[in-house]
mmCIF file as Biopython writes it, N, C-alpha, C and O atoms, coordinates in Angstrom:
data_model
#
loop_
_atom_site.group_PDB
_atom_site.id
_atom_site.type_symbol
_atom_site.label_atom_id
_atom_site.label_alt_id
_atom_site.label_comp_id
_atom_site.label_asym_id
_atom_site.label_entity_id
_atom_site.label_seq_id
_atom_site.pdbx_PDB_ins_code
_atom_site.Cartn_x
_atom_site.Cartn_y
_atom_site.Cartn_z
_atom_site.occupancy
_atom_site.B_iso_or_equiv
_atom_site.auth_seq_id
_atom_site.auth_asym_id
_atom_site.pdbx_PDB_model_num
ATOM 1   N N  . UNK A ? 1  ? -9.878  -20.068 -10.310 1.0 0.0 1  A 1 
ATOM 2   C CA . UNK A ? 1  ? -9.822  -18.689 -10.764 1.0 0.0 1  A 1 
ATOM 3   C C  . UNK A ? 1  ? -9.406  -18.646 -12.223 1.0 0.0 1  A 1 
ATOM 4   O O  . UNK A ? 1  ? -8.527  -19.448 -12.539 1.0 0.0 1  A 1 
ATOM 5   N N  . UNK A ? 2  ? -9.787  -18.013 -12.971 1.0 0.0 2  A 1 
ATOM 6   C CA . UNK A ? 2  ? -9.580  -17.549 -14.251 1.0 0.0 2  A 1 
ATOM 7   C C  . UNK A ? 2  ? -8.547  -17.065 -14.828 1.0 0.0 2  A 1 
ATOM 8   O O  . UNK A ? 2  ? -8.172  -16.079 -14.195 1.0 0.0 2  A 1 
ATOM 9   N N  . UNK A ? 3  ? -7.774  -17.312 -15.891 1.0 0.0 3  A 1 
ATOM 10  C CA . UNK A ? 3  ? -6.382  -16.259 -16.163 1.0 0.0 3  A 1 
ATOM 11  C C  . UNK A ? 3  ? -6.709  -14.743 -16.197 1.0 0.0 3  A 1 
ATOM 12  O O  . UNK A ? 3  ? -5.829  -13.886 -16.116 1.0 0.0 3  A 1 
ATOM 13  N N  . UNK A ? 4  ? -8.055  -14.461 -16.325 1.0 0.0 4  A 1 
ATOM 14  C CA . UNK A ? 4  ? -8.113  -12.756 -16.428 1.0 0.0 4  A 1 
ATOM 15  C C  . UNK A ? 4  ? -8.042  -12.270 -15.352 1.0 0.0 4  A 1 
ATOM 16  O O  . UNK A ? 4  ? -7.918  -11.046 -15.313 1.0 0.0 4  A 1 
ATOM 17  N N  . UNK A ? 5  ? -8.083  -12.912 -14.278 1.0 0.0 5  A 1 
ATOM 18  C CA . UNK A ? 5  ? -8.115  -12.975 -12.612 1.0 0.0 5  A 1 
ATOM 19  C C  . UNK A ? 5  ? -6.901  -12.535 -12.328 1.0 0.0 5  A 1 
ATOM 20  O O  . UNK A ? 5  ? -6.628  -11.451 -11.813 1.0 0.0 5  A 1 
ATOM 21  N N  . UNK A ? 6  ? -6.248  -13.279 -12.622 1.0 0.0 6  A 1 
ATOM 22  C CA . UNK A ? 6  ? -4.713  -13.351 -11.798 1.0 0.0 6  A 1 
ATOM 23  C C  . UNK A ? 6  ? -4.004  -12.459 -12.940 1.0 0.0 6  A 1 
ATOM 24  O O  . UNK A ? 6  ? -3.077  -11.754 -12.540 1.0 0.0 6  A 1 
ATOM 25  N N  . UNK A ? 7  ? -4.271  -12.410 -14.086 1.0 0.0 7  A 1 
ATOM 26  C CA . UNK A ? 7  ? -3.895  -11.110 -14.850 1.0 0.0 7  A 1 
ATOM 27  C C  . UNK A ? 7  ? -3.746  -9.621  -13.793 1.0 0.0 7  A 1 
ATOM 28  O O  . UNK A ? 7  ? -2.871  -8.854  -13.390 1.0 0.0 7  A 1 
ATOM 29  N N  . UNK A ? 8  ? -4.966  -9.799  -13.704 1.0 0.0 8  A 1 
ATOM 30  C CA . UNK A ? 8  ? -5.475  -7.990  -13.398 1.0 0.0 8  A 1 
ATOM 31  C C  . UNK A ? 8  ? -5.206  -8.150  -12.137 1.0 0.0 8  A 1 
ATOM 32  O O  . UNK A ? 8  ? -5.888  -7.305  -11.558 1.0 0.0 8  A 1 
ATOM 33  N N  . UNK A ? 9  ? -4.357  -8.993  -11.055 1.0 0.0 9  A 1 
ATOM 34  C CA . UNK A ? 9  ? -4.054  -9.418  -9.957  1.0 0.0 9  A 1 
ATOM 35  C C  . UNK A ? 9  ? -2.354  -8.761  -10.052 1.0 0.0 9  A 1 
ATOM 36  O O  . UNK A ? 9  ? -1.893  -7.860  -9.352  1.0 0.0 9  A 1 
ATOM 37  N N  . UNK A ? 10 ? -1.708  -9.470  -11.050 1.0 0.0 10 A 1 
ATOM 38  C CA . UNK A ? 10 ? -0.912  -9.405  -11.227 1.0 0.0 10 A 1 
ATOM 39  C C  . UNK A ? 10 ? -0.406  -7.495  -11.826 1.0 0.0 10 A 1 
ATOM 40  O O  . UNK A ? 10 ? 0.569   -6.900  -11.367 1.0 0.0 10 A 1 
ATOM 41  N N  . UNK A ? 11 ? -1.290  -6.956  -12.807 1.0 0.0 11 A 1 
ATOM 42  C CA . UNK A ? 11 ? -1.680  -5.767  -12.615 1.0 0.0 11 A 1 
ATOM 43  C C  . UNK A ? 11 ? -1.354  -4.826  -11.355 1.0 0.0 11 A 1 
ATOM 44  O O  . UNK A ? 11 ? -0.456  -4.046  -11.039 1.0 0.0 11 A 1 
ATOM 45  N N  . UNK A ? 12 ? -2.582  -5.316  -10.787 1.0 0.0 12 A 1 
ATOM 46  C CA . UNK A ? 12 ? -2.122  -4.738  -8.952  1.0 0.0 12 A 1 
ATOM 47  C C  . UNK A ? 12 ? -1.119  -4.769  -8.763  1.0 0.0 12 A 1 
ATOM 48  O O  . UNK A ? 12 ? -0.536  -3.687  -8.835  1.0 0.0 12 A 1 
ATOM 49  N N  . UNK A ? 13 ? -0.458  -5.767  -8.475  1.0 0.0 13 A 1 
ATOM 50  C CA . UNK A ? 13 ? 0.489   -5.773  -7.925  1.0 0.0 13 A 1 
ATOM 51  C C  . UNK A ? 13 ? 1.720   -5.177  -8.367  1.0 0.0 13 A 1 
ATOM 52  O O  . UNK A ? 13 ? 2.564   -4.745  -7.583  1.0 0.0 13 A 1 
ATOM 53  N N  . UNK A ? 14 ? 1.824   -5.153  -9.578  1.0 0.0 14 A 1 
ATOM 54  C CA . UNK A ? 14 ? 3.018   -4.229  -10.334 1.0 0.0 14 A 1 
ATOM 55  C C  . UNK A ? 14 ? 2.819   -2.559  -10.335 1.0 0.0 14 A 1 
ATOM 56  O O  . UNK A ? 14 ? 3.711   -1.719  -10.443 1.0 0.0 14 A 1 
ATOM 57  N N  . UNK A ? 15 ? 1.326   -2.330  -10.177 1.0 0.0 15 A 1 
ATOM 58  C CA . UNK A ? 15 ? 1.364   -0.346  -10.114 1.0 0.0 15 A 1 
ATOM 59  C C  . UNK A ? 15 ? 1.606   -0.356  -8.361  1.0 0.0 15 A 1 
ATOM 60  O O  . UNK A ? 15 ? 2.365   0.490   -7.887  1.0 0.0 15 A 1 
ATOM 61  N N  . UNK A ? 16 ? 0.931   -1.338  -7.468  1.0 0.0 16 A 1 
ATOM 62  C CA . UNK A ? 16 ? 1.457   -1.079  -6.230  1.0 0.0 16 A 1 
ATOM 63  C C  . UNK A ? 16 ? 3.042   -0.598  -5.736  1.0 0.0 16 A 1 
ATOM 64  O O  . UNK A ? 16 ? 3.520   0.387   -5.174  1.0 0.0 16 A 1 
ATOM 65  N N  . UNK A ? 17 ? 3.626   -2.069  -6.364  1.0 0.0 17 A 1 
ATOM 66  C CA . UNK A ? 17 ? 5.097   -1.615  -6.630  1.0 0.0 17 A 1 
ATOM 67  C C  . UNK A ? 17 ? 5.660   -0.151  -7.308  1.0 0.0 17 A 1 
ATOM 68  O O  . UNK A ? 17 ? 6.455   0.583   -6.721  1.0 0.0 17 A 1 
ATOM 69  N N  . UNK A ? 18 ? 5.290   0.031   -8.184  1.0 0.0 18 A 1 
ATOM 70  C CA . UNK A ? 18 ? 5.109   1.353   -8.621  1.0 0.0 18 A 1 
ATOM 71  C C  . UNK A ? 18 ? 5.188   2.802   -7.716  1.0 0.0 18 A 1 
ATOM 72  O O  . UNK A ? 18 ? 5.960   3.702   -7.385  1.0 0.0 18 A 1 
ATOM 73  N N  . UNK A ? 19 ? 4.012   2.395   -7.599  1.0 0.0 19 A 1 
ATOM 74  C CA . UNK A ? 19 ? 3.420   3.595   -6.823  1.0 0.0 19 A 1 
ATOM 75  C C  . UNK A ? 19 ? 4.516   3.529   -4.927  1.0 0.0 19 A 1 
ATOM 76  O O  . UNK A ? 19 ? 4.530   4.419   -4.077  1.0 0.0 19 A 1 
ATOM 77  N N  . UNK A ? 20 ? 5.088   2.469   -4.888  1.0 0.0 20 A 1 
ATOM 78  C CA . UNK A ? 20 ? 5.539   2.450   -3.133  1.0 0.0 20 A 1 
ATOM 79  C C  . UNK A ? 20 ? 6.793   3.085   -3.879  1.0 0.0 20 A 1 
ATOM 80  O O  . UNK A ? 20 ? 7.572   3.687   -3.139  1.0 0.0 20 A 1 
ATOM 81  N N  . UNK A ? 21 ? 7.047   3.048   -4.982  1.0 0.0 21 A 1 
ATOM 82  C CA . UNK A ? 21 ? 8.727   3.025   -5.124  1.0 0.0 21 A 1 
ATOM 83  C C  . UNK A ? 21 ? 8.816   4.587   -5.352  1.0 0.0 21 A 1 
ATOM 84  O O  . UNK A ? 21 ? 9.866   5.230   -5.355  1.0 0.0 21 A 1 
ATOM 85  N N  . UNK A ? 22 ? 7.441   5.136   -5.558  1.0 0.0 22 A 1 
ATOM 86  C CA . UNK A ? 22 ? 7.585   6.937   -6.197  1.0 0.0 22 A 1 
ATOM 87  C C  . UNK A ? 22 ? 8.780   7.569   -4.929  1.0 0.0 22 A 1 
ATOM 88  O O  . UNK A ? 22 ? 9.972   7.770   -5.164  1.0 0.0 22 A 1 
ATOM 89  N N  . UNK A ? 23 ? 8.125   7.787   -3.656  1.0 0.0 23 A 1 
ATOM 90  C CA . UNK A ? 23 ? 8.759   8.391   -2.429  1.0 0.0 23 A 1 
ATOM 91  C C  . UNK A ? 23 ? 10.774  8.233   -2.548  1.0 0.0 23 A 1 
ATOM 92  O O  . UNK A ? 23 ? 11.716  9.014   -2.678  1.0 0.0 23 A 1 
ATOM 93  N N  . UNK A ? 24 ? 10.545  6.478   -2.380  1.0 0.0 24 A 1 
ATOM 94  C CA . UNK A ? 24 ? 12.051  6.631   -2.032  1.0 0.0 24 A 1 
ATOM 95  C C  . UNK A ? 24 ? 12.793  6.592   -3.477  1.0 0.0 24 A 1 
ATOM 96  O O  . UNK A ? 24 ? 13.959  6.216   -3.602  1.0 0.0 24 A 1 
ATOM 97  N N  . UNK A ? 25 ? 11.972  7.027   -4.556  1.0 0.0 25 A 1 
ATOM 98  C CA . UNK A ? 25 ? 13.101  7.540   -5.818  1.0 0.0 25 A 1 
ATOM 99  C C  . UNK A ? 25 ? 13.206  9.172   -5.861  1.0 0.0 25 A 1 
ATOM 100 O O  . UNK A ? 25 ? 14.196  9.769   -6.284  1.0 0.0 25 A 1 
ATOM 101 N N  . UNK A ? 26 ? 12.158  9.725   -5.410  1.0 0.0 26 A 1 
ATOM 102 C CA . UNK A ? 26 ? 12.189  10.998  -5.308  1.0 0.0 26 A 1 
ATOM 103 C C  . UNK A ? 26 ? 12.722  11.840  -3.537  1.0 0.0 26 A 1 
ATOM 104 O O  . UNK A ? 26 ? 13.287  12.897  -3.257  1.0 0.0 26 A 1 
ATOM 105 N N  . UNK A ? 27 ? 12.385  11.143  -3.039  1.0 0.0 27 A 1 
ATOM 106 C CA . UNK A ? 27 ? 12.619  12.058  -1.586  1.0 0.0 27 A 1 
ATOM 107 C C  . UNK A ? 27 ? 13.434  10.782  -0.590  1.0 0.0 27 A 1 
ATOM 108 O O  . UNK A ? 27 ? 12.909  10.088  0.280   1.0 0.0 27 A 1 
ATOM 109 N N  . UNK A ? 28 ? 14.643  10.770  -0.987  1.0 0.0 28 A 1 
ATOM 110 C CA . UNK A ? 28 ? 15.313  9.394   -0.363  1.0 0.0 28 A 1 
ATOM 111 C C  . UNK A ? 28 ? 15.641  9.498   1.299   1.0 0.0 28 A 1 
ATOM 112 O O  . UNK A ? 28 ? 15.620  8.628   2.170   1.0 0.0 28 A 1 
ATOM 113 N N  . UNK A ? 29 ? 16.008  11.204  1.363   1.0 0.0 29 A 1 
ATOM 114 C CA . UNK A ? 29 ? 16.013  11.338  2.701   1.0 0.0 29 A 1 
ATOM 115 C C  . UNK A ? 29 ? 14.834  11.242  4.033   1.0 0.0 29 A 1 
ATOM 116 O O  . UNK A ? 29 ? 14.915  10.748  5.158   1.0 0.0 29 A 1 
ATOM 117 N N  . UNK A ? 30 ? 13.611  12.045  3.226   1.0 0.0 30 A 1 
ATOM 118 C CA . UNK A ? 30 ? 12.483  12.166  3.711   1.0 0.0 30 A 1 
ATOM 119 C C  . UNK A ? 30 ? 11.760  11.065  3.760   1.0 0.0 30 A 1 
ATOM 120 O O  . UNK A ? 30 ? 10.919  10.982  4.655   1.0 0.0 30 A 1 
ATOM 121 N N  . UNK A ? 31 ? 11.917  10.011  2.844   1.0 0.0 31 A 1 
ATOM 122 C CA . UNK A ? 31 ? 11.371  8.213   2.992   1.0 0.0 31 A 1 
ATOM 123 C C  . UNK A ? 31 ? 12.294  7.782   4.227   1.0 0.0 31 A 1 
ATOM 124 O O  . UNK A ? 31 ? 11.683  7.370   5.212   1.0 0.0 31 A 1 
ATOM 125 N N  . UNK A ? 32 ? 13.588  7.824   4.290   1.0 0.0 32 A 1 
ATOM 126 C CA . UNK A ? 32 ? 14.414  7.071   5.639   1.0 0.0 32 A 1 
ATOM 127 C C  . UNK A ? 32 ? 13.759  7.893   6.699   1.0 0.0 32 A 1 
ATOM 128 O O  . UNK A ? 32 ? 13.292  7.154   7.566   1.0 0.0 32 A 1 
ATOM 129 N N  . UNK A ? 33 ? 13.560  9.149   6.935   1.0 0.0 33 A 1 
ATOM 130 C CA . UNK A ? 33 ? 13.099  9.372   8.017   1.0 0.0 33 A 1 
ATOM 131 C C  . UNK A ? 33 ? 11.695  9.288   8.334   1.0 0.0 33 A 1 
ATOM 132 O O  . UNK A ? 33 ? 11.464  9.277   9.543   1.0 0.0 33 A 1 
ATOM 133 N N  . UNK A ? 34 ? 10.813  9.232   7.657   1.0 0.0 34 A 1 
ATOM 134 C CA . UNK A ? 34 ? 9.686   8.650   7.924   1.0 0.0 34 A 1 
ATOM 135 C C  . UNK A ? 34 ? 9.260   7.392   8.133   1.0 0.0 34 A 1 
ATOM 136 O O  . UNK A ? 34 ? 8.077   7.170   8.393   1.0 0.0 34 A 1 
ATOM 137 N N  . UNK A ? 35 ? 10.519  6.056   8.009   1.0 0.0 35 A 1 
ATOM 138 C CA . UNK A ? 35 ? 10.321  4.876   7.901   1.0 0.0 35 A 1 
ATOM 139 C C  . UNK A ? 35 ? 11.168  4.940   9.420   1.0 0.0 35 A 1 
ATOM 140 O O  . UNK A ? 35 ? 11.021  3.941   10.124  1.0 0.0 35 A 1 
ATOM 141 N N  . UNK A ? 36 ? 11.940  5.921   9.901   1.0 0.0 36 A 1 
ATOM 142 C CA . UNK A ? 36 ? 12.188  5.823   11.596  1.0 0.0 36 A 1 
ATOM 143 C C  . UNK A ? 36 ? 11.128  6.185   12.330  1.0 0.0 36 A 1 
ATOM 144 O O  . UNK A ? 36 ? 10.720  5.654   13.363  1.0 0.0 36 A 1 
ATOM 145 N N  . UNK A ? 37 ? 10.705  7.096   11.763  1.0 0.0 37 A 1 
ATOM 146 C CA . UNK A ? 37 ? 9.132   7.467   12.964  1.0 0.0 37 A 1 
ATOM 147 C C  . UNK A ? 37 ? 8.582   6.993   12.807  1.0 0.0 37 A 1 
ATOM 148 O O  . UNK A ? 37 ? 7.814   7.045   13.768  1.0 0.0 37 A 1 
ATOM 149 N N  . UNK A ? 38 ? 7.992   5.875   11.632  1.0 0.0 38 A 1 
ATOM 150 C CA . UNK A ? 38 ? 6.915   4.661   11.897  1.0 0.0 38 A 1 
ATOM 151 C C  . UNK A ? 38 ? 7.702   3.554   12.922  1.0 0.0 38 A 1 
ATOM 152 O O  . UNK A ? 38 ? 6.939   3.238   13.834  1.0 0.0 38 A 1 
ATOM 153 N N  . UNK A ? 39 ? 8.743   3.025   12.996  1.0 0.0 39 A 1 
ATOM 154 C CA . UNK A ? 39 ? 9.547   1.883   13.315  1.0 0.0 39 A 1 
ATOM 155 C C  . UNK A ? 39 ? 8.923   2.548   15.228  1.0 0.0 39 A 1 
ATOM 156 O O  . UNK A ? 39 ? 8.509   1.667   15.981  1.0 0.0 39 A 1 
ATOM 157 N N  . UNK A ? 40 ? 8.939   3.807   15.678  1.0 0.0 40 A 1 
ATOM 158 C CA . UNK A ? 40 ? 8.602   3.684   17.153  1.0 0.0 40 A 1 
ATOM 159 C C  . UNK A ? 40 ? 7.309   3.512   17.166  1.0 0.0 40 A 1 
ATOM 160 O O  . UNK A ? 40 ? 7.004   3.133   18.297  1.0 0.0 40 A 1 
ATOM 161 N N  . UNK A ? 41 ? 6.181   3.614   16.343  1.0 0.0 41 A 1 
ATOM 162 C CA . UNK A ? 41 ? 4.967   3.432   16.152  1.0 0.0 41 A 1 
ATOM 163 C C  . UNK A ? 41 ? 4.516   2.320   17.161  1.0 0.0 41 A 1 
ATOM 164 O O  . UNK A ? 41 ? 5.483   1.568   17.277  1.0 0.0 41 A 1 
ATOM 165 N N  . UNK A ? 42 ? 3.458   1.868   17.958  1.0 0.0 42 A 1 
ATOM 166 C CA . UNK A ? 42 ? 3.536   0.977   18.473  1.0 0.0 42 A 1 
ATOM 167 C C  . UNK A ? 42 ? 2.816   -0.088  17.310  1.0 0.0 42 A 1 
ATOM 168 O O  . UNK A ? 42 ? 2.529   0.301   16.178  1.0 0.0 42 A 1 
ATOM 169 N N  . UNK A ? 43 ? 2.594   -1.396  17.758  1.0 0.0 43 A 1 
ATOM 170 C CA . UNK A ? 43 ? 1.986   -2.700  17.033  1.0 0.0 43 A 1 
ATOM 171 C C  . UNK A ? 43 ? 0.285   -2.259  16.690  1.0 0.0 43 A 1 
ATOM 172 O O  . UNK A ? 43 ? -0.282  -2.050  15.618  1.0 0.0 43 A 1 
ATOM 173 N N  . UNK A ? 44 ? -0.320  -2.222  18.436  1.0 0.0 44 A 1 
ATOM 174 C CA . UNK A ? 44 ? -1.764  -1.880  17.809  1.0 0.0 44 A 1 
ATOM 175 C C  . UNK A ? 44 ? -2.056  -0.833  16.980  1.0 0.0 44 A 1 
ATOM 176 O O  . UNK A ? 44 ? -3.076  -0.995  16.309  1.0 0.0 44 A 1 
ATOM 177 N N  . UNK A ? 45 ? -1.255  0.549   16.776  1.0 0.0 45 A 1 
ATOM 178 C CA . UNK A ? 45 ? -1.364  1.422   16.216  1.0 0.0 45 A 1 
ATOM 179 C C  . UNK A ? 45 ? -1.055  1.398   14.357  1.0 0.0 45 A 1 
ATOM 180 O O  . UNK A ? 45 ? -1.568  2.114   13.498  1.0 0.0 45 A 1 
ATOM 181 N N  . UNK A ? 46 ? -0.497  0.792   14.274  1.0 0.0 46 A 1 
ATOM 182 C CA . UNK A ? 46 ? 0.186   0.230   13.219  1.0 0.0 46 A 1 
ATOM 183 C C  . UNK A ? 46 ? -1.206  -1.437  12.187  1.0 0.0 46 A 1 
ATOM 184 O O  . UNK A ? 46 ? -1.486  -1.667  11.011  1.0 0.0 46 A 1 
ATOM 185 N N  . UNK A ? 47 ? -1.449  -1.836  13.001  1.0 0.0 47 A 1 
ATOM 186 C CA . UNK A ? 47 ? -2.619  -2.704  12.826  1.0 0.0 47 A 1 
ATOM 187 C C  . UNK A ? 47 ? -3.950  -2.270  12.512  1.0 0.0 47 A 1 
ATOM 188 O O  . UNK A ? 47 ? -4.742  -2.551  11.612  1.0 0.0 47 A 1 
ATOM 189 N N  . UNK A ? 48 ? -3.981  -1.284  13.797  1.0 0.0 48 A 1 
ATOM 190 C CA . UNK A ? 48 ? -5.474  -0.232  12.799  1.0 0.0 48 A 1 
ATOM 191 C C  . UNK A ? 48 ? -5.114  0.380   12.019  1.0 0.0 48 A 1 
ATOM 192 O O  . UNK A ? 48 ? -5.981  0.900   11.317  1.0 0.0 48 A 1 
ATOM 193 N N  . UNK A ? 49 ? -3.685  0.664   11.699  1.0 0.0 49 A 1 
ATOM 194 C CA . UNK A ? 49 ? -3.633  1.960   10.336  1.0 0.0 49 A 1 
ATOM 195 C C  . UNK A ? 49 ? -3.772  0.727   9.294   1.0 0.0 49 A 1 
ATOM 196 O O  . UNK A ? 49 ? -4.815  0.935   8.676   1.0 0.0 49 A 1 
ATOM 197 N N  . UNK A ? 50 ? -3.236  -0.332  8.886   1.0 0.0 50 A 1 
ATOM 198 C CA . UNK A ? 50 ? -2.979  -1.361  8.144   1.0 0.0 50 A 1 
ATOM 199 C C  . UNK A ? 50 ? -5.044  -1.927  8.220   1.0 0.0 50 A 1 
ATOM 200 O O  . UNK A ? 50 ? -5.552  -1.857  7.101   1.0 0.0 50 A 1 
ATOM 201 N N  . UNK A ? 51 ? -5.848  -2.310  9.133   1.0 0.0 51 A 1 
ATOM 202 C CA . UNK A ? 51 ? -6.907  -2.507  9.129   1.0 0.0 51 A 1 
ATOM 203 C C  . UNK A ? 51 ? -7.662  -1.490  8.440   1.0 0.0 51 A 1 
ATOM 204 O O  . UNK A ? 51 ? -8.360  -1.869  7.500   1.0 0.0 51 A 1 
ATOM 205 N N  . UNK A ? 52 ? -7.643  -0.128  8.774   1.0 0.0 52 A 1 
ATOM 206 C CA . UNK A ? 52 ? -8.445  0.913   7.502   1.0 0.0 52 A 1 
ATOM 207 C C  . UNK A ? 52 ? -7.997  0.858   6.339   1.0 0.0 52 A 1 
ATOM 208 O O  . UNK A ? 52 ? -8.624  0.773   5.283   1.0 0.0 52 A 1 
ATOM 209 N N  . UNK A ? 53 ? -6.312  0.934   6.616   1.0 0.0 53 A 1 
ATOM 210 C CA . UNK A ? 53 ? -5.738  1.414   4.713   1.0 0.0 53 A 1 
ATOM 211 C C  . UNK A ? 53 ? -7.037  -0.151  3.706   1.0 0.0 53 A 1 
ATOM 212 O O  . UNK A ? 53 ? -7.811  0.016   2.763   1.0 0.0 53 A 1 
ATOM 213 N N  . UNK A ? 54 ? -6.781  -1.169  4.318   1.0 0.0 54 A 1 
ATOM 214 C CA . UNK A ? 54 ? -7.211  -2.623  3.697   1.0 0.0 54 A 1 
ATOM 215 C C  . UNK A ? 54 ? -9.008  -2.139  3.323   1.0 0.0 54 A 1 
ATOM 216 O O  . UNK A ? 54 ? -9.550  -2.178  2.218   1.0 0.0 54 A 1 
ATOM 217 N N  . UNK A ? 55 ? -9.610  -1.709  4.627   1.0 0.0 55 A 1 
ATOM 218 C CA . UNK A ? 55 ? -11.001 -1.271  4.386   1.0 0.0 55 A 1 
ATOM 219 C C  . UNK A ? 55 ? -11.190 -0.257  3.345   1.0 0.0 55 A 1 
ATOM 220 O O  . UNK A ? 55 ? -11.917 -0.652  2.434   1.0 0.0 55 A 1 
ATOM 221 N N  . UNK A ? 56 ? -10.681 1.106   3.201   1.0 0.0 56 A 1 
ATOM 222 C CA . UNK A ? 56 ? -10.330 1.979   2.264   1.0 0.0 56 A 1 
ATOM 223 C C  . UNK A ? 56 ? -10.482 1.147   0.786   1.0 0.0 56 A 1 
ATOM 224 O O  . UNK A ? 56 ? -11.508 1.076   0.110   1.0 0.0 56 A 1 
ATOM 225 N N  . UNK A ? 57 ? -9.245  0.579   0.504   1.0 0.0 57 A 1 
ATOM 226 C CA . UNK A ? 57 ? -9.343  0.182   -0.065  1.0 0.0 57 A 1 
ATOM 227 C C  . UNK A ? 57 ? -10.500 -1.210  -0.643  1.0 0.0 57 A 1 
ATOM 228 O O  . UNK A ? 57 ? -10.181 -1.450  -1.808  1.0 0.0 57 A 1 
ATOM 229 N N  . UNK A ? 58 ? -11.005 -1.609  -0.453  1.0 0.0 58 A 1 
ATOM 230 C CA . UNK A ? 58 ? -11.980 -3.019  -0.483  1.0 0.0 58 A 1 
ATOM 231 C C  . UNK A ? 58 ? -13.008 -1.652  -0.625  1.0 0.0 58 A 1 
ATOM 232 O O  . UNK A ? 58 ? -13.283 -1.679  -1.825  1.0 0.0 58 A 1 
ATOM 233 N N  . UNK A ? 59 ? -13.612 -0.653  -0.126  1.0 0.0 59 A 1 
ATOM 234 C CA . UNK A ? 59 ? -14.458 0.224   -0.688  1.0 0.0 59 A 1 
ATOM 235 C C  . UNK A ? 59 ? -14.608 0.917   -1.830  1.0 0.0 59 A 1 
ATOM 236 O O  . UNK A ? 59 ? -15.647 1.124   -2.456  1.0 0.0 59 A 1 
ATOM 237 N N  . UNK A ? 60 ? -13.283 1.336   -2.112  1.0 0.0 60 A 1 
ATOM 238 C CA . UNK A ? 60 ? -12.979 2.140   -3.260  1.0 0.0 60 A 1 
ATOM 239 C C  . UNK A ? 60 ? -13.024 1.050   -4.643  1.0 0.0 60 A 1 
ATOM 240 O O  . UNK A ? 60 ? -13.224 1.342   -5.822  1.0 0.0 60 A 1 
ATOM 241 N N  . UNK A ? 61 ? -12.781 -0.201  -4.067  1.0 0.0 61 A 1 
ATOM 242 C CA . UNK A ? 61 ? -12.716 -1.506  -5.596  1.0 0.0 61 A 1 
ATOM 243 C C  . UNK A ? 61 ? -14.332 -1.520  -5.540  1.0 0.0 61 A 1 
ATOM 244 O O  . UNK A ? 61 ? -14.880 -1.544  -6.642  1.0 0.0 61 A 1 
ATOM 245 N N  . UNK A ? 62 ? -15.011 -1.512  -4.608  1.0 0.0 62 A 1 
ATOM 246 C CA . UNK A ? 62 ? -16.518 -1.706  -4.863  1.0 0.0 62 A 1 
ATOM 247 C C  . UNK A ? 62 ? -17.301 -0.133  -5.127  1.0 0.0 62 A 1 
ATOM 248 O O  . UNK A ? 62 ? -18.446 -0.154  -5.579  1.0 0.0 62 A 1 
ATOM 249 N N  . UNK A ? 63 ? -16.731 1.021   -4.870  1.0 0.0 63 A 1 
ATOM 250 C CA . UNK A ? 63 ? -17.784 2.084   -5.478  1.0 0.0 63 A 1 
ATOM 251 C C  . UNK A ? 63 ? -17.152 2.045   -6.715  1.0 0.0 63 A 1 
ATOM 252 O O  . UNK A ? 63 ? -17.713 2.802   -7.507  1.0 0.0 63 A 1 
ATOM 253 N N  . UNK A ? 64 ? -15.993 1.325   -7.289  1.0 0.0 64 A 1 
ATOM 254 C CA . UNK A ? 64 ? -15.115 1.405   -8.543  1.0 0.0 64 A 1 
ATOM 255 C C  . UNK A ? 64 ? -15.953 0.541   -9.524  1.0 0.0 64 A 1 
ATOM 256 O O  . UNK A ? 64 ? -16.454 0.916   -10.584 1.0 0.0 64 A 1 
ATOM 257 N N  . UNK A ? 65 ? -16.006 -0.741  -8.936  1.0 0.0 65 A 1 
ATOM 258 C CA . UNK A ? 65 ? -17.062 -1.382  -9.854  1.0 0.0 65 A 1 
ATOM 259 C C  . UNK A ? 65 ? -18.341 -1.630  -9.803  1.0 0.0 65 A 1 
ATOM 260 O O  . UNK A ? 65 ? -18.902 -2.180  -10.750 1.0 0.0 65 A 1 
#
């Protein structure tokens, strides 16, 4: 892989961080309680949400480029 690769990899990964950290800097109460009502979530339910969010995304990088 290329350094411009793991650049714009590395990219990602820092607005991801970013962007997860908006909620619990702004709404600290409303992030803890939404991170209890996922925690009863069951496994398979939680796996397909995690299987679309991944598809979602992998679509949006390809109508992007």
């Amino acid at each position: 892989m290329s350094s411009g690769l793991w650049r714009e990899l590395l990219i990602g990964f820092c607005l991801m961080l970013v962007l997860e950290g908006v909620l619990p800097f702004l709404y600290p109460q409303r992030w803890r309680r939404m991170v209890q009502r996922l925690s009863l979530i069951n496994d398979v339910t939680l796996r397909i949400f995690g299987l679309l969010s991944m598809l979602a995304g992998v679509a949006l990088l390809y109508w992007i480029n």
